[in-house]
N, CA, C and O atoms as a GROMACS GRO file, in nm:
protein
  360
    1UNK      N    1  21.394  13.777  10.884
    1UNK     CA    2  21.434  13.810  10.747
    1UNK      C    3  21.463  13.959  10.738
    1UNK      O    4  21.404  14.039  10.811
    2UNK      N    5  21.552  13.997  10.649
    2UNK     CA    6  21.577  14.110  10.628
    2UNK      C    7  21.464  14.171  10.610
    2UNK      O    8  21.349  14.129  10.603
    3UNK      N    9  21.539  14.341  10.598
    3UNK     CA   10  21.372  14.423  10.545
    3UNK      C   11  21.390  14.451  10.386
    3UNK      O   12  21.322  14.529  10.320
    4UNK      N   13  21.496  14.371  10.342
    4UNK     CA   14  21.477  14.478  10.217
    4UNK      C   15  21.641  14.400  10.126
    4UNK      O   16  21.742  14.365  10.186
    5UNK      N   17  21.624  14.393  10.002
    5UNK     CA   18  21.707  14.333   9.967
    5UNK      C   19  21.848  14.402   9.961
    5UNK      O   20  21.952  14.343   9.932
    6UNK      N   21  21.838  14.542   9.994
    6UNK     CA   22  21.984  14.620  10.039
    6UNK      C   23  22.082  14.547  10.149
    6UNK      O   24  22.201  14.516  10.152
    7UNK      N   25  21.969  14.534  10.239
    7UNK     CA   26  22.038  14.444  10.368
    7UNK      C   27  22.087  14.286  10.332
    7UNK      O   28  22.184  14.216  10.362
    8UNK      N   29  21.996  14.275  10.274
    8UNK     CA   30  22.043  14.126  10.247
    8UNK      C   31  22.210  14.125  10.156
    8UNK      O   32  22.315  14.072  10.191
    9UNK      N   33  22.187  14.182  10.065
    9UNK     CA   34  22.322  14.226   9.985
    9UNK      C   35  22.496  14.272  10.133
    9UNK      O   36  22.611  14.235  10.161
   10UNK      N   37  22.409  14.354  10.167
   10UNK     CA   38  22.521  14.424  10.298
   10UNK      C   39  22.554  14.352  10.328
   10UNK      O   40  22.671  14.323  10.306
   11UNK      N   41  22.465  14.266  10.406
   11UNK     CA   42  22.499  14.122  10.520
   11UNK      C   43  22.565  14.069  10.476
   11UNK      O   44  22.657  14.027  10.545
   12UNK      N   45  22.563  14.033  10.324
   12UNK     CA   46  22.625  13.957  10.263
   12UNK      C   47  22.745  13.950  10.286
   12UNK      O   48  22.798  13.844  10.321
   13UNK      N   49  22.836  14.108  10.261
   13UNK     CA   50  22.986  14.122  10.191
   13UNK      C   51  23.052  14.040  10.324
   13UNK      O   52  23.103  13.930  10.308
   14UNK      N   53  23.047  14.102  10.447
   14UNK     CA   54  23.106  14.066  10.593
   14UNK      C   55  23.102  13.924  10.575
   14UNK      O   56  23.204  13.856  10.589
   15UNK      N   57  22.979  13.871  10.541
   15UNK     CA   58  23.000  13.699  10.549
   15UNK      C   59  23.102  13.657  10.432
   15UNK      O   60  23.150  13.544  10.436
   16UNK      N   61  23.129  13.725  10.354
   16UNK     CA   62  23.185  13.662  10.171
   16UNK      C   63  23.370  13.669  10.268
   16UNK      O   64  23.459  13.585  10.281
   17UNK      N   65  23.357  13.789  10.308
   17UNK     CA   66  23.520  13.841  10.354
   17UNK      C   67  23.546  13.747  10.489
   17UNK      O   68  23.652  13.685  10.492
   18UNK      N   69  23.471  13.737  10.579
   18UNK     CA   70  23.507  13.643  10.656
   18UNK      C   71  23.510  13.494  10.602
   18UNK      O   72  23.600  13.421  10.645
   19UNK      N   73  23.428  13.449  10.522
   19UNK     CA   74  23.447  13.260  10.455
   19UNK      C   75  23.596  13.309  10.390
   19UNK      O   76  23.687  13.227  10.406
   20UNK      N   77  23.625  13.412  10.330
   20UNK     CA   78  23.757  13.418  10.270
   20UNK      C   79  23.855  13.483  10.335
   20UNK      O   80  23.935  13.530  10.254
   21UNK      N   81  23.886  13.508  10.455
   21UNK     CA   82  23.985  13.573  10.549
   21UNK      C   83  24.116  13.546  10.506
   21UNK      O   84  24.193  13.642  10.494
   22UNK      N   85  24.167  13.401  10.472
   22UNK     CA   86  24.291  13.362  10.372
   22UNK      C   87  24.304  13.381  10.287
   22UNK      O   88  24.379  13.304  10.227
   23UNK      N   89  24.242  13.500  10.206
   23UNK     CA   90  24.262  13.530  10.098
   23UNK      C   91  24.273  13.714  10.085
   23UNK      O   92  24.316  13.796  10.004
   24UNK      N   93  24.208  13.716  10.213
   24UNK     CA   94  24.152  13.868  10.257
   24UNK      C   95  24.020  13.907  10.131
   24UNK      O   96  24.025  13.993  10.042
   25UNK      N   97  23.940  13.838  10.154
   25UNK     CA   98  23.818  13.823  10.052
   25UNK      C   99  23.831  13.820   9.936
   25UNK      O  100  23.734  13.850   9.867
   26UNK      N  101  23.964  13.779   9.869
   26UNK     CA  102  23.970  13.785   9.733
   26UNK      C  103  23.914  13.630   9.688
   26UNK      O  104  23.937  13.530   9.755
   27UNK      N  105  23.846  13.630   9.575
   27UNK     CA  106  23.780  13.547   9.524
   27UNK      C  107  23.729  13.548   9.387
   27UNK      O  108  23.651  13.635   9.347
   28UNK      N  109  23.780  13.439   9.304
   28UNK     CA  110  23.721  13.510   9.175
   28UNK      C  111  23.607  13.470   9.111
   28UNK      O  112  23.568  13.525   9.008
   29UNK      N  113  23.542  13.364   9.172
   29UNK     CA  114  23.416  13.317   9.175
   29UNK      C  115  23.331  13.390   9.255
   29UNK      O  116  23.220  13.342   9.232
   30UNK      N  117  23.317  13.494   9.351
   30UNK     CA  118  23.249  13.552   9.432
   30UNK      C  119  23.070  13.578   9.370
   30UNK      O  120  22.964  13.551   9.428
   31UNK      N  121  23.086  13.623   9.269
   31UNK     CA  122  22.960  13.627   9.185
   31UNK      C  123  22.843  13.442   9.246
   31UNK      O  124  22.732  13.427   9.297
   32UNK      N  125  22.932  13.361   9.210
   32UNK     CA  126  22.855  13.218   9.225
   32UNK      C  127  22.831  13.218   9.383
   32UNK      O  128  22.720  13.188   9.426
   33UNK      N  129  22.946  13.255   9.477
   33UNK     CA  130  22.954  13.237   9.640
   33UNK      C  131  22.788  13.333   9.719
   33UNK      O  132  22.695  13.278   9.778
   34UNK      N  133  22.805  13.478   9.690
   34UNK     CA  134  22.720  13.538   9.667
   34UNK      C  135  22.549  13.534   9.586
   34UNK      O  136  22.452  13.609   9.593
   35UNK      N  137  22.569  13.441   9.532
   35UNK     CA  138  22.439  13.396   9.485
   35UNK      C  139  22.390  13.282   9.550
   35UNK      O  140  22.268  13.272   9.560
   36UNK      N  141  22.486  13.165   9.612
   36UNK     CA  142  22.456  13.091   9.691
   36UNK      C  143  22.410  13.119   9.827
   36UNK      O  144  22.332  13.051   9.893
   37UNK      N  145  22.473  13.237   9.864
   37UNK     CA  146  22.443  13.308  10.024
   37UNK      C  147  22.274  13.374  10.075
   37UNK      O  148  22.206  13.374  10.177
   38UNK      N  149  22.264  13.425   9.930
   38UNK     CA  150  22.133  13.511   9.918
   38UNK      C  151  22.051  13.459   9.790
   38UNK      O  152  21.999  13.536   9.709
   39UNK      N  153  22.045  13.326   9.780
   39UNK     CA  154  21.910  13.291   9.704
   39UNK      C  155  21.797  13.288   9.748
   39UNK      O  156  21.695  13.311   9.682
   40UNK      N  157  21.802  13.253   9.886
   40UNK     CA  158  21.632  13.221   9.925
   40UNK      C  159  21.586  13.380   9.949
   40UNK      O  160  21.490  13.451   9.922
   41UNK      N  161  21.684  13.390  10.000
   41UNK     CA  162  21.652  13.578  10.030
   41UNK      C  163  21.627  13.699   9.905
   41UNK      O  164  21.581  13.813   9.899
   42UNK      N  165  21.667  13.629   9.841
   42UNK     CA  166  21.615  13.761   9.691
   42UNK      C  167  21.514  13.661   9.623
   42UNK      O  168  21.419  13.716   9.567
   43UNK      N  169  21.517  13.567   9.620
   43UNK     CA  170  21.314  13.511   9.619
   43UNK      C  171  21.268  13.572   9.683
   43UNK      O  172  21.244  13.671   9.615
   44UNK      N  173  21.233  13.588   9.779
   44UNK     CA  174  21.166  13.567   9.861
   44UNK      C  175  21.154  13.754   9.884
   44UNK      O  176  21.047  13.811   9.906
   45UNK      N  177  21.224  13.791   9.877
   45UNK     CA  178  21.182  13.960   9.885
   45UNK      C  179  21.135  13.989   9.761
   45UNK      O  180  21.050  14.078   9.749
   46UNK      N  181  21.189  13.910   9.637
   46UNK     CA  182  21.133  14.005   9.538
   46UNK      C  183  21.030  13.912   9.451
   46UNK      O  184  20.999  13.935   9.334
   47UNK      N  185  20.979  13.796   9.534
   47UNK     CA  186  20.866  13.743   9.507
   47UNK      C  187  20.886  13.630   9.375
   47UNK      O  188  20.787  13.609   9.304
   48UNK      N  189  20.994  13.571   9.349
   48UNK     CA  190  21.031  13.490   9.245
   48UNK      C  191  21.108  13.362   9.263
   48UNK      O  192  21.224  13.326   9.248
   49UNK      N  193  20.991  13.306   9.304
   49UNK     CA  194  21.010  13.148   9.350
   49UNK      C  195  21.062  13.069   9.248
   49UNK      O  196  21.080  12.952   9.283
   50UNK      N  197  21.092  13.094   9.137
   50UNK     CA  198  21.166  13.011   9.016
   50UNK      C  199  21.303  13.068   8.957
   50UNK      O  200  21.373  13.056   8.857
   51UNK      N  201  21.301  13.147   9.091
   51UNK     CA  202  21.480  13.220   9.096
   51UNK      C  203  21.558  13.115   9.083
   51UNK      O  204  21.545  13.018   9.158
   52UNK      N  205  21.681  13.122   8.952
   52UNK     CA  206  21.746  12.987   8.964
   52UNK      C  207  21.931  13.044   9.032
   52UNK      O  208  21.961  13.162   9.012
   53UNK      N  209  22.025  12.959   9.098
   53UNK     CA  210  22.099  12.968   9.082
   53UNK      C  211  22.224  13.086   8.998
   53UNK      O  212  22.300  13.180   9.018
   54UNK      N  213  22.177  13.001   8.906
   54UNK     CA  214  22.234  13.023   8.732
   54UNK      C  215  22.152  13.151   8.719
   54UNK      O  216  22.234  13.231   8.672
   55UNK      N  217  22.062  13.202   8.731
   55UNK     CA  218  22.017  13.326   8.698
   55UNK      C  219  22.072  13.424   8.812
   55UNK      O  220  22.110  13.537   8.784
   56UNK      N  221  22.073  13.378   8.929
   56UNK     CA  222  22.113  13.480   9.030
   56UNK      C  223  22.280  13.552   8.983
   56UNK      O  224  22.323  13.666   8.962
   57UNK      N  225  22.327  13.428   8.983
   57UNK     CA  226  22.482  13.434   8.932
   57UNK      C  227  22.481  13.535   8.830
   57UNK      O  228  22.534  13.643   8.856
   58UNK      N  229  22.420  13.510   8.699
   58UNK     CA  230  22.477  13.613   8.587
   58UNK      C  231  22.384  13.797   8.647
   58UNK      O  232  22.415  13.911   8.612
   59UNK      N  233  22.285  13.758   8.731
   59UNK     CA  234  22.241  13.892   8.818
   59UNK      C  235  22.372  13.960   8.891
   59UNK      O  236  22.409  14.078   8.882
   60UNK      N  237  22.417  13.884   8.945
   60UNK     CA  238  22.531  13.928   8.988
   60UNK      C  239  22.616  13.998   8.940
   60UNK      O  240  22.626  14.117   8.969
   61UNK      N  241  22.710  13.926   8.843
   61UNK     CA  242  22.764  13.953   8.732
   61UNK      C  243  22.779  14.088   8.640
   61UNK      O  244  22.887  14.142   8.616
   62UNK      N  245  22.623  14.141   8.583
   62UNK     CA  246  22.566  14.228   8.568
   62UNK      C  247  22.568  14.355   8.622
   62UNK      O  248  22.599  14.454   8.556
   63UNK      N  249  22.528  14.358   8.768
   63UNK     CA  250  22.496  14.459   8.858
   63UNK      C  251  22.670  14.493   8.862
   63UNK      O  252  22.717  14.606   8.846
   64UNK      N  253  22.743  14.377   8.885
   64UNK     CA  254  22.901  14.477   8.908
   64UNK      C  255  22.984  14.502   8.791
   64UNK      O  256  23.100  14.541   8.780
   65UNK      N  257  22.874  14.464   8.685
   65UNK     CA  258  22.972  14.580   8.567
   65UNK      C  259  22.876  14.670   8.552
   65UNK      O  260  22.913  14.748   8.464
   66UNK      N  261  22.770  14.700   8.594
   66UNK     CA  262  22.708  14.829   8.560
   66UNK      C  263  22.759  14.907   8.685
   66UNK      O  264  22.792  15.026   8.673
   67UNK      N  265  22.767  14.846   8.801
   67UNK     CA  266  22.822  14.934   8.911
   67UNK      C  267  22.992  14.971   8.868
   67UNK      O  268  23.023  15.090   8.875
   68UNK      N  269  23.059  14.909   8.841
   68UNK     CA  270  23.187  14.928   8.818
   68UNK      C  271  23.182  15.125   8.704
   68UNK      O  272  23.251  15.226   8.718
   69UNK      N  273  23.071  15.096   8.608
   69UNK     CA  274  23.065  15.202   8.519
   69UNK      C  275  23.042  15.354   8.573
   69UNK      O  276  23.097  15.454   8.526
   70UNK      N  277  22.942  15.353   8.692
   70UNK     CA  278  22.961  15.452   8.778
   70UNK      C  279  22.936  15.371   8.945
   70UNK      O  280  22.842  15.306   8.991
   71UNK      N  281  23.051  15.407   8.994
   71UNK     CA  282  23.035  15.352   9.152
   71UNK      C  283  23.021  15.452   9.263
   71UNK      O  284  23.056  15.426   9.378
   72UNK      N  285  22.970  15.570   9.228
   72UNK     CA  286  22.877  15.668   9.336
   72UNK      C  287  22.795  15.625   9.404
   72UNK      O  288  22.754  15.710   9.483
   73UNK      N  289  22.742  15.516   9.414
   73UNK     CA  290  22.625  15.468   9.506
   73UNK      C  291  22.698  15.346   9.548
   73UNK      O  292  22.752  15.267   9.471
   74UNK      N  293  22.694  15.338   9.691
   74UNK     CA  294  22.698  15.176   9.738
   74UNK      C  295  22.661  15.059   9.688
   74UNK      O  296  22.551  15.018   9.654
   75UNK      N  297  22.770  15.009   9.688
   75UNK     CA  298  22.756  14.886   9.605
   75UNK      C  299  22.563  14.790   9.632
   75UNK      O  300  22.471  14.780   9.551
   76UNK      N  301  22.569  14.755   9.738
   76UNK     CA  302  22.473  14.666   9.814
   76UNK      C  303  22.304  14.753   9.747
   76UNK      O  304  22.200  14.694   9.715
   77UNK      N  305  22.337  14.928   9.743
   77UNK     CA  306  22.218  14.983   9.671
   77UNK      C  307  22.197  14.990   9.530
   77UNK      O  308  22.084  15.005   9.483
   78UNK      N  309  22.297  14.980   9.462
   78UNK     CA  310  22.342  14.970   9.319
   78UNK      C  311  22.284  14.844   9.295
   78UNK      O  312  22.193  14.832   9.213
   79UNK      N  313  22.336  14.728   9.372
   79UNK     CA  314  22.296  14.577   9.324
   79UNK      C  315  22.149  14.543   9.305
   79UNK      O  316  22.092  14.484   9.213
   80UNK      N  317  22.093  14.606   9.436
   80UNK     CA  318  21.959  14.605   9.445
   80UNK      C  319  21.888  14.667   9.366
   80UNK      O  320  21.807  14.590   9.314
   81UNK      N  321  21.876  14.807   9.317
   81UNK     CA  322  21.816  14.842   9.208
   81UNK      C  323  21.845  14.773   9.076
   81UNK      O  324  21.752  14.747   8.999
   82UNK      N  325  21.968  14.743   9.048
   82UNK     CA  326  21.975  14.673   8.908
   82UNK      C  327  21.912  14.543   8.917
   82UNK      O  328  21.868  14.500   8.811
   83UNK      N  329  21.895  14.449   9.053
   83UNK     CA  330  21.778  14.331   9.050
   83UNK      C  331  21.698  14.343   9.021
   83UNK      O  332  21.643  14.302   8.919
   84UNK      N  333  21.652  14.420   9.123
   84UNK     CA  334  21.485  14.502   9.053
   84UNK      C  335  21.449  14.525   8.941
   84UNK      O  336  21.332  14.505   8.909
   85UNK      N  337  21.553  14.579   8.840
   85UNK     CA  338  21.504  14.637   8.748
   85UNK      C  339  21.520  14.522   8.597
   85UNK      O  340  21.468  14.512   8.486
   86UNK      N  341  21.626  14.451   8.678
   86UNK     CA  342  21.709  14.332   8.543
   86UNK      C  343  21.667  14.196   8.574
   86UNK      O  344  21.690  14.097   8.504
   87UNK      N  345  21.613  14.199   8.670
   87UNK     CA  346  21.553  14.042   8.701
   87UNK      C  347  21.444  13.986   8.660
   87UNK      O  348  21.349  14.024   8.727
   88UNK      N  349  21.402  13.874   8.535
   88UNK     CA  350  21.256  13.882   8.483
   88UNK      C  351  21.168  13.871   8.629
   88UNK      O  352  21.203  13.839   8.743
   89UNK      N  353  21.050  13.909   8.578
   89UNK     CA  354  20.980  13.875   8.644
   89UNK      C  355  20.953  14.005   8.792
   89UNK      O  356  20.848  14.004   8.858
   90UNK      N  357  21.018  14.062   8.808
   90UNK     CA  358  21.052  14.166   8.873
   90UNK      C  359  20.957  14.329   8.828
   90UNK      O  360  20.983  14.434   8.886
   0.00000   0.00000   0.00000
């Protein structure tokens, strides 16, 4: 398992862009694809075994319009702090 939900996020993008190579990672569901990739893995680091789907998704969602507002920090570190901080239970 990862060490840390940064990595898990990172790992992520390479896998999102390669499942979508015919598209060159464009996707406009990516938010849902991305929550499917790393559910057990953001339980499981951030200790919230009643992580749903549907909650990861609008987590998603979230983190890249607050990242979009200032994008000075890497995306994958941006995402992760706004989990942390926007995820109940967290």
């Amino acid at each position: 398992m990862a060490d840390s939900l940064e990595e898990v996020l990172a790992a992520a993008g390479p896998a999102h862009h390669a499942a979508y190579v015919e598209t060159d990672g464009g996707d406009p569901d990516w938010p849902l694809w991305y929550a499917e990739h790393t559910l057990e893995d953001v339980r499981a680091l951030l200790g919230l075994t009643d992580l749903t789907l549907s909650r990861l998704t609008w987590a998603f969602v979230g983190a890249a319009d607050a990242h979009a507002s200032d994008p000075s920090t890497p995306w994958p570190a941006a995402y992760a702090a706004w989990f942390e901080r926007e995820l109940p239970g967290t």
